[in-house]
Structure formats: C-alpha cells, structure tokens
N, C-alpha and C positions, 0 to 999 in steps of 0.2 A: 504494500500500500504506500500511496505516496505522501511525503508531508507536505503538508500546505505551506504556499510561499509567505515567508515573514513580512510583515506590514510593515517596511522602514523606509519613514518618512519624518522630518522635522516640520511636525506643525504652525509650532512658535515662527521658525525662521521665513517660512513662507507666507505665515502672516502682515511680519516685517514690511517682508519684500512686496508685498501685493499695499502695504498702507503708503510706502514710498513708491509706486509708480502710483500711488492714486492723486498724493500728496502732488507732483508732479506735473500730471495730468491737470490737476483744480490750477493751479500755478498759472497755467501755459494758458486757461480757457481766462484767469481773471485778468491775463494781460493783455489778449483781443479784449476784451470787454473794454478796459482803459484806451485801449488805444481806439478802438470805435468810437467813445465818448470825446476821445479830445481832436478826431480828425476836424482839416476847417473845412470850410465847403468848398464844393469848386470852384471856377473862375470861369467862366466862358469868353471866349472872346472871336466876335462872328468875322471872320475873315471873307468873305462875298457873299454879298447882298444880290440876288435878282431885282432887276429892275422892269416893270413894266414896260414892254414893247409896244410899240401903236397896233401893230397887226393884232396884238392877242384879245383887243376889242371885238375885234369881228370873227373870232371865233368865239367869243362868247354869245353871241349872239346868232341862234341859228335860225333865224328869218330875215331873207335877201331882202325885203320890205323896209 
C-alpha cells in the first residue's frame, strides 16, 4: 500500500507573500488614481478652419428656382 504524499507547505510565508503583492498592487492603483486627479486638461488648438465657399450655397439649395 502506498503512503500518502506529505502536505509541505508554508502557510504563514505564502501568506506574507500574497499581502505584499496585494500591498503592491493597492500602491500602483492609488497612484493612477493621483495622477488622474491632478492631470490638466487639454489645450486644443485648431490649426484650419474651412471657410465657406460661394459655390457650396447652391448646393445647399436643391431647387434650380
């Protein structure tokens, strides 16, 4: 008959290890969060304008009348 395999495992240390990537993880999300909060807004700045054509009257207008 066969023995059953030993349970060896360190609980404690994996615990540790699983509260430091979480710690970690919180870290990383509250510094997008700061950094979402203090972005400025953006700036636009319109480099060409259309300007109304004379023709594009009489395509607006679809009766030759």
């Amino acid at each position: 008959m066969k023995e059953p395999q030993k349970f060896h495992e360190d609980f404690e240390r994996e615990h540790l290890k699983d509260s430091v990537y979480l710690l970690e993880e919180q870290e990383r999300i509250m510094q997008e969060i700061l950094e979402d909060e203090h972005r400025l807004p953006a700036k636009v700045t319109v480099i060409y304008e259309k300007k109304p054509q004379p023709h594009d009257e009489l395509k607006d207008n679809a009766l030759p009348f």
